[in-house]
C-alpha positions, 0 to 999 in steps of 0.5 A: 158317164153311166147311169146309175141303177136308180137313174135307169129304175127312174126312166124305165118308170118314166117310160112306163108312165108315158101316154099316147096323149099327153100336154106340155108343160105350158099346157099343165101350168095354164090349168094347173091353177083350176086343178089345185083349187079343185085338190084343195076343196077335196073335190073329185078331179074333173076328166078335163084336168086328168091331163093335169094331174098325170103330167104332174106325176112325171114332170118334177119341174111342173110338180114344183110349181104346183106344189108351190102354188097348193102351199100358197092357196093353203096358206090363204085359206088358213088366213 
């Protein structure tokens, strides 16, 4: 079955994201945690979690969780 022009447009914008570099995502989700607390307190992300949050702009399943998880550390804070 072919690809659709949206299909193509999204990995050709993948691809154009795509690092010599990157982590896993078992990589991403050991520190995706620290990289949340960090959003939330407005704080600047530190050089060590860039990795983080670049992985995050093109893994939607990694994206998910992290979503998550800022939703639930909202969540408490607003307790």
């Amino acid at each position: 079955m072919p690809l659709s022009k949206h299909e193509i447009d999204e990995l050709i914008r993948l691809v154009s994201l795509t690092r010599d570099a990157e982590i896993t995502c078992e990589q991403c989700l050991a520190l995706v945690a620290e990289f949340a607390e960090h959003v939330l307190a407005g704080q600047t992300v530190p050089q060590g979690l860039e990795a983080v949050e670049h992985h995050l702009s093109v893994c939607g399943e990694c994206r998910e969780e992290y979503e998550a998880l800022q939703a639930t550390l909202q969540h408490m804070d607003d307790a």
